[in-house]
Each structure stands twice: as C-alpha cells, then as structure tokens.
N, C-alpha and C positions, 0 to 999 in steps of 0.2 A: 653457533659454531661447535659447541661442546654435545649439542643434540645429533649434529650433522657425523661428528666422529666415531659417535658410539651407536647411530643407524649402520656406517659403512664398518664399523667392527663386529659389532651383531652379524650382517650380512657375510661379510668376509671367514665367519665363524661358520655360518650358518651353510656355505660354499664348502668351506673343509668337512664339516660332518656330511653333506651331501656325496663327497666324495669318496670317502670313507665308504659309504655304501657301496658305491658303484666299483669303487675296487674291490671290493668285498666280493659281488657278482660276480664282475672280470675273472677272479681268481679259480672263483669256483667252475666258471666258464671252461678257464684252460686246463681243469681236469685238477682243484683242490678237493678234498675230500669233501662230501655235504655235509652227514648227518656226525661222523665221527667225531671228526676235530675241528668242530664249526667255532670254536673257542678260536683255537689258535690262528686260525685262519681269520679271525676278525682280527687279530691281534698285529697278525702279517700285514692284513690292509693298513692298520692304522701307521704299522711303521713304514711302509710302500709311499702312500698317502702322505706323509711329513718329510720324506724326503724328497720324493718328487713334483707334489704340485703347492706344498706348504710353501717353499719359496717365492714359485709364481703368485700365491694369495698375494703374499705379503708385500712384494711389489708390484705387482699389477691390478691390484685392487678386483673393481669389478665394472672391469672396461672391456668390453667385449673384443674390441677394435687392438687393443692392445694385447690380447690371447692371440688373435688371429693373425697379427703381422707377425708375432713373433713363432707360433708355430707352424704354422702353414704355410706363410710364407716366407720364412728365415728373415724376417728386415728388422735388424737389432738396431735399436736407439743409441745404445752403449755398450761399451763390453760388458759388462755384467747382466745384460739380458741376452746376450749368447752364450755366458757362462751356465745359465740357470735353464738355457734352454738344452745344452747339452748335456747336465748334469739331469736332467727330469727322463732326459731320452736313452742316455747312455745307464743309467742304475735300472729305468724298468728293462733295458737289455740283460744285465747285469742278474736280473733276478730271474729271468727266462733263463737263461745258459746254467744257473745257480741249480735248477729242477732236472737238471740231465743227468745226474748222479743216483735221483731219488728211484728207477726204476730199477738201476742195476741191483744185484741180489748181494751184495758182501755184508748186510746186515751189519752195519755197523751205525755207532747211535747218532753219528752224526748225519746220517742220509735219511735222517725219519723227518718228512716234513713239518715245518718250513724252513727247517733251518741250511740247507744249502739257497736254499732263496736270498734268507737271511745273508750268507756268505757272501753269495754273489753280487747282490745288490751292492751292498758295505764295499766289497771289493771295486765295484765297477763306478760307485759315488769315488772311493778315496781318489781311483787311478784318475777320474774327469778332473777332481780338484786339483790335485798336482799337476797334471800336465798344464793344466789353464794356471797357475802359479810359474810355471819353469817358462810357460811362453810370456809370461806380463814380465818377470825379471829377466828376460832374454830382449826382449823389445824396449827394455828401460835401458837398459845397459847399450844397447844397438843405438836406439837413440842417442842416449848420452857420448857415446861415442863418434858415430854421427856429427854430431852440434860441437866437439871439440875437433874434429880433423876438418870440418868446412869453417870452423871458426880460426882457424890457424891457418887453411891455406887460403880465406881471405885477407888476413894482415899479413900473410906471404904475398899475396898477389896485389894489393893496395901499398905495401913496400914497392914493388917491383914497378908497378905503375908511378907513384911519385917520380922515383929514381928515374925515370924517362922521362917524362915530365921536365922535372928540373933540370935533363941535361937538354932538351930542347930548346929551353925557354932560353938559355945561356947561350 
C-alpha cells in the first residue's frame, strides 16, 4: 500500500517536471525569447505549470480517462473538477492577453518579459477563483432559501389540507 503511493507520487512528480518542459517549449513556441532570457522563461513555465495543470496532477492522478472527460469533454464529476477545469483554461488565457503589452514600445520595466504574463495569468487565476466562490455562495444561499420557502409553504399547504379534511369528515 505505502509502495503503491509513492510509485503514484514518483509518477505524479514525474508528470509535472514533464510538463514543465513542454510548457517550457509552448512558451518558446508562442514567440518567448530562446537564447536570451532562457532563465526566466523556465522560471515562467514552472509558475504556468503549478498553477494550471499542478491541480489537475493532484486530483487526477494519472488516469487518463479522467483528463479526458474533463477536458475535452467538459463532463465534471463534481464542482470542483469544473472549477480546476476552468481555472487551468481561464489563467493560460490570462497569460496570452498578459504578452499584448510586451510589444508596445513605452519601455517601461514592467512590460519586459514575462512579467505581464506574470500579471495576467495571477489576474485571470484570482478572477476564475472568485467568481467560482460568489457562484458556490450564491447557490448555497439560493438553495437555502429554496428549502425554507418550499418548507413553509408545505406546513402552509398541509395546514390547509387538514383544515379541509377535518371540516369534511364532520
């Protein structure tokens, strides 16, 4: 049992530094510097990387079947594998719109890659996480609500019912 968890943690480790790489690429792909700031740009993936697919690791193990309904096909198990799904989709958006600053010329130190990436991602994680917090406390509350006005207007309507009842039966 204890051999069996620390194969699937090895593995699961072993998944995130893979990933790491290939965002690594990705990055360079969509036009990161190569040779210059090949530092920072590792640096970018790694923090890309742990905010987008670190959560998928950690609850998804490494169940293929379980990547694949949830990404490709949107079919969440729970809310929080929609949350994690949107939150992976919405921050690497987050970090694309983030690099639309880096070309303009105002020379300014915050537009020197990768730190509007940086910005944007941070930005486009915080905004998924609050909205997915204001919809769970908006659906509790609804809920709750809910379950008090259909619990009230059945002892209104089971009053109402007896009181007919008992004038019939007389």
């Amino acid at each position: 049992m204890i051999l069996g968890k620390l194969v699937e943690w090895i593995s699961c480790l072993l998944l995130y530094i893979c990933s790491v790489f290939v965002t690594h690429f990705l990055c360079v792909i969509f036009g990161a510097p190569i040779s210059s700031d090949i530092l920072k740009t590792f640096y970018f993936s790694i923090y890309l990387t742990s905010l987008t697919l670190l959560p998928s690791i950690i609850k998804y193990k490494l169940n293929p079947n379980l990547w694949i309904n949830v990404y490709l096909y949107h079919d969440y198990s729970d809310r929080f594998s929609k949350i994690i799904c949107d939150l992976s989709i919405y921050t690497l958006i987050g970090a694309w719109l983030g690099a639309f600053v880096i070309p303009l010329d105002w020379d300014k130190p915050w537009q020197v890659w990768p730190i509007p990436c940086y910005i944007g991602s941070l930005l486009a994680m915080t905004m998924t996480i609050s909205f997915a917090l204001i919809k769970y406390i908006m659906s509790y509350y609804n809920n709750q609500w809910l379950q008090a006005r259909y619990k009230n207007n059945d002892k209104h309507f089971n009053q109402k019912l007896n009181t007919r009842n008992t004038k019939k039966i007389v």
